[in-house]
N, C-alpha and C positions, 0 to 999 in steps of 0.2 A: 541483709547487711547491717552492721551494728552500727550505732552513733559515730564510734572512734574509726571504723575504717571507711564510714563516707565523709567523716573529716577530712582523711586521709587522701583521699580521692579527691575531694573540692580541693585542696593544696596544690595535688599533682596538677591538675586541670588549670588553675589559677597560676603556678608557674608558668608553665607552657604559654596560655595566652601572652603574661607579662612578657616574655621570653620575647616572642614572636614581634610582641609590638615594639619592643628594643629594637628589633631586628629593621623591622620598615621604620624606626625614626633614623637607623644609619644610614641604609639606603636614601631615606627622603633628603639628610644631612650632605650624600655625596653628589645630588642634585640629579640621579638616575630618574625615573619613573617611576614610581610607585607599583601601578597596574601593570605594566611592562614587566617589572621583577615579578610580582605575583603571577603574571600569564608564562613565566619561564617556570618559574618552580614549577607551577602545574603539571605544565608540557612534560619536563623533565622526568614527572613521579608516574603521569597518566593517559599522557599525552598520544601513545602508541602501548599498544601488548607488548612489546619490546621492552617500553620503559616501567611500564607496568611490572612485568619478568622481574626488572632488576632489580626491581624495587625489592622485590617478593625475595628474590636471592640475597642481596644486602641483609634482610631482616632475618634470616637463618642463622648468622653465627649471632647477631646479635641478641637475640633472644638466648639461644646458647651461652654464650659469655654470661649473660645476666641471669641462668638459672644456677651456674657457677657461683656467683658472687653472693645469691640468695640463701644457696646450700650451706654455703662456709658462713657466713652471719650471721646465721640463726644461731650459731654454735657458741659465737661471740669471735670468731676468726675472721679476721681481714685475709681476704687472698686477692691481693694486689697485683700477681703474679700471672694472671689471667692470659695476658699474649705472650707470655712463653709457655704455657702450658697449651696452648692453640698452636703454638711453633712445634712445640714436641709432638703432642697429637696429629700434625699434619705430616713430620716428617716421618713416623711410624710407619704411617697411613701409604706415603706414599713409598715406604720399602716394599711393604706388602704389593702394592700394585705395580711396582716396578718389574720384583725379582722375584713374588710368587706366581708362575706362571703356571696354564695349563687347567686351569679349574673351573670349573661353570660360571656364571654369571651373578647366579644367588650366594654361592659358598663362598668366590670371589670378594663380591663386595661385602660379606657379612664381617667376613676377616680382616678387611681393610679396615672397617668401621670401626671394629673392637679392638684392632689395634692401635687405634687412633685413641679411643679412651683407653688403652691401658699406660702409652706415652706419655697422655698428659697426665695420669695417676701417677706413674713414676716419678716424674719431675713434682709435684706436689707430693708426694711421697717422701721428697726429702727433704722440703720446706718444714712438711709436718715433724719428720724425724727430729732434725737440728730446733725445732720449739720443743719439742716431749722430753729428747733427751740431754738438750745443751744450753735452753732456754734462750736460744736464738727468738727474739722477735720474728712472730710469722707476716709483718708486714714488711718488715727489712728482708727476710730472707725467700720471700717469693718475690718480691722484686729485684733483688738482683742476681735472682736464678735465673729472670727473663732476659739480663743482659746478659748474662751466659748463653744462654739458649738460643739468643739472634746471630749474635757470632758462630753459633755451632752449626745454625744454619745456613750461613753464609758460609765457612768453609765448606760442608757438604754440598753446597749446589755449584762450586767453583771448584769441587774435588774429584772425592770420591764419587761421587753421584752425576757429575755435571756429563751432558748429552756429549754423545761420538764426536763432534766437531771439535769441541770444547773451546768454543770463542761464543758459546749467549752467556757461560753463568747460571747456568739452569739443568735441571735434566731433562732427561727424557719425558713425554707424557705416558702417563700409567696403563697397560694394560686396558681394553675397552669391557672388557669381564668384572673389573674394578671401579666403572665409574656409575654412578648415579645413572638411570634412566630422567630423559626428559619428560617433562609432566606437560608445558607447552609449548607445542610446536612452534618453530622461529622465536624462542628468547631464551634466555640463560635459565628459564627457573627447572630445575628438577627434584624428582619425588624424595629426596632429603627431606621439603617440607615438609612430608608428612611424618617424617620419625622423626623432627622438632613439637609439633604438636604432640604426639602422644607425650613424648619425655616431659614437654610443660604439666599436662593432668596429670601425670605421675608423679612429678615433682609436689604438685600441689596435694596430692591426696596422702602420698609418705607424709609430709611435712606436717598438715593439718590433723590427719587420720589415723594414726598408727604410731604404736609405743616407741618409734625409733624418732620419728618427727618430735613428738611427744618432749622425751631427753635429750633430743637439740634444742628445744626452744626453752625446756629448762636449765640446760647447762650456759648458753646462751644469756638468758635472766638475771640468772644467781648460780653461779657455780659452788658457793657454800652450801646454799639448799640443795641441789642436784646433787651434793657429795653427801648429805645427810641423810637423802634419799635410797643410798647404795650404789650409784649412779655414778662410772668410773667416767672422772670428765676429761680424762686426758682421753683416753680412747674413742671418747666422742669425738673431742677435737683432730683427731688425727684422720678417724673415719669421715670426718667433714669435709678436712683440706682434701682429701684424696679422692673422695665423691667429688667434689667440685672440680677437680682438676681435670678427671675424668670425664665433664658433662664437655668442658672446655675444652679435652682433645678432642672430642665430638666433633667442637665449632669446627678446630683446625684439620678433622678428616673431610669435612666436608669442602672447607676450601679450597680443598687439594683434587678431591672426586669426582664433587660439579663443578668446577671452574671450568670454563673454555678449555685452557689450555692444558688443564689437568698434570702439572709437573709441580715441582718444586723447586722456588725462584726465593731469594733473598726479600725479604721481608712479605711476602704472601699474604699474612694476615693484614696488614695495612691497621691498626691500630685498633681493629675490633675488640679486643680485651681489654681497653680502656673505654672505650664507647659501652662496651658491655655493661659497666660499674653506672656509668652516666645513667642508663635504661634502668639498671635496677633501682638507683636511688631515686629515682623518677617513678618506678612503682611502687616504693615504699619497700621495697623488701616482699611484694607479693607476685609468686607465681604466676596467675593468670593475668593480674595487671602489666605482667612484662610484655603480652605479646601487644596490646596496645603501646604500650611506649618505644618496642623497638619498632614496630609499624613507622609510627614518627621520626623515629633517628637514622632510620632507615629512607625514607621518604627524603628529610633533610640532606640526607648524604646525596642521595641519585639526585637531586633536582638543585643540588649545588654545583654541579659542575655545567646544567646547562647555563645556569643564571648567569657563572663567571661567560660564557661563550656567548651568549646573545644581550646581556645587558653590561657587561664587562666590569662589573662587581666580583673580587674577588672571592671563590670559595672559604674561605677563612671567617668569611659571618657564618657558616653553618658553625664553626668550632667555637665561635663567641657566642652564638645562639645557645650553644650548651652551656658554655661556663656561667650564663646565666639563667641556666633552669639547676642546675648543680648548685648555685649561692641563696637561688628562691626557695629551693627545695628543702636542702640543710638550713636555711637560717631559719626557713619556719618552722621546722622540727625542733629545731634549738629551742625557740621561742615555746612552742607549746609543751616543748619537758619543762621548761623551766616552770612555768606556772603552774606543771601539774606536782613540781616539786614544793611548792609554796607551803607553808604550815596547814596541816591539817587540823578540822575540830577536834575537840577531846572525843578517846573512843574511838575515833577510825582507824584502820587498822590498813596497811601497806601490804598488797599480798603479791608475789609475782605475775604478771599476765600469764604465763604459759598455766602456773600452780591453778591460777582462775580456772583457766579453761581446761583446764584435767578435770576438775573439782565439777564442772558444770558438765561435761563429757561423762 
């Protein structure tokens, strides 16, 4: 590990503590217990295999969302758009396993799956389109694809799609050939985990390893360089948005497949394509550093809602827990370009990190 990214890491670590301690001066502030909110969170993340499970489930789109976010920012694209493309990817996801019936278990789910990232490739599909060809801002235009995309959802689970009774709002649950197999027995977590792992080392060794990671990270840098290079950087950008969108219908196949109730219900995702953003900027932008941090935001989520129940502190400090590892995180990054902006001596020479690391590669 280099200087610059155990910097990067002591920052990440160093929010998160400061975070946390924010966290118990409010707690101590509303006059709860300290060690009482601490012995709930616990409970809530570890307390049972059960809570454990959900913990492990939570942290699947999460991780997903944020290998999204990592994919398009290396390129220098913001995809903001993150839970609607989780919306798309789920409602794909769950046509497939509604109304393709009749097909083995393995073929079943492979197709739900793939359909789920082709959804969200779609819908980032034409976030990317409207910046290539119309100069649409791709941070204005994947975010309110996504409020496109929650009302589309909503009509669909109150519509076309909504179950025979049609008084939940919801549809039907998917096909049992369609869903995720359970990894442990009595709790929600199923073997999705393990196709989030592999996709993180994948993520991570395209990115780092290979001439296409390569021309992300220099279109990303310097787009005048990467053009100089021959290096077509709209095509990058487009193939960015749409990988990332993709990794993110993932998140939304999966919350469709292993969920309990395995249907599609009006807002489903629950806000994981913005928590996703949190985790990544929390990693710094690095692949493997995501699954430790959605670990934690993950963690935070499950053990927030027993805290609210047993010590009667609102869930809403887990979402001020964040806004303050998101201001620790960014301000220090701020801080540390700035300085590394400061006047250099005569003779030094400014090269892009990616150009660096080609050059040393």
């Amino acid at each position: 590990m280099n200087r610059q990214a155990l910097r990067g890491l002591l920052v990440s670590v160093l929010a998160v503590v400061l975070a946390l301690a924010a966290s118990l001066l409010v707690i101590a502030l509303t006059g709860a217990p300290i060690g009482k909110a601490a012995a709930a969170m616990w409970d809530g993340v570890f307390g049972s295999p059960a809570q454990f499970g959900a913990t492990l489930t939570k942290f699947v789109p999460l991780v997903l969302a944020a290998i999204g976010w990592v994919v398009a920012s290396r390129a220098g694209r913001l995809n903001v758009g993150l839970e609607g493309q989780i919306l798309a990817g789920g409602t794909t996801a769950a046509v497939v396993g509604l109304y393709l019936t009749g097909l083995p278990t393995v073929l079943h789910l492979t197709i739900a799956v793939l359909a789920g990232a082709v959804g969200g490739a779609l819908l980032g599909g034409v976030a990317a389109w409207l910046w290539a060809r119309r100069g649409v801002n791709d941070f204005i235009a994947t975010l309110l694809l996504t409020l496109i995309m929650t009302q589309v959802v909503s009509w669909l689970a109150n519509g076309p799609m909504e179950e025979p009774t049609g008084t939940l709002g919801q549809s039907s649950p998917v096909a049992d050939t369609a869903r995720w197999p359970v990894l442990l027995p009595r709790t929600t977590l199923r073997t999705d985990i393990i196709l989030v792992i592999i996709l993180v080392l994948l993520a991570a060794y395209v990115l780092r390893r290979t001439v296409v990671g390569y021309r992300l990270r220099l279109t990303g840098a310097n787009a005048d360089a990467a053009r100089a290079t021959g290096t077509r950087t709209t095509l990058v950008g487009v193939g960015a948005l749409c990988a990332s969108a993709a990794v993110a219908g993932i998140a939304g196949s999966s919350l469709v497949l292993a969920a309990p109730a395995a249907n599609l219900a009006p807002g489903f995702s629950a806000g994981y394509g913005f928590d996703g953003i949190v985790v990544a900027l929390l990693a710094r932008n690095s692949p493997l550093a995501c699954i430790p941090a959605a670990l934690l935001l993950a963690a935070l989520r499950q053990g927030g809602g027993l805290l609210e129940a047993r010590v009667g502190i609102s869930s809403g400090l887990v979402t001020a827990t964040q806004a303050v590892v998101i201001l620790l995180v960014t301000g220090t990054a701020w801080y540390a370009e700035r300085r590394r902006s400061r006047p250099r001596p005569p003779g030094a020479t400014d090269v892009p990190a990616p150009v660096a690391e080609g050059v040393r590669s």
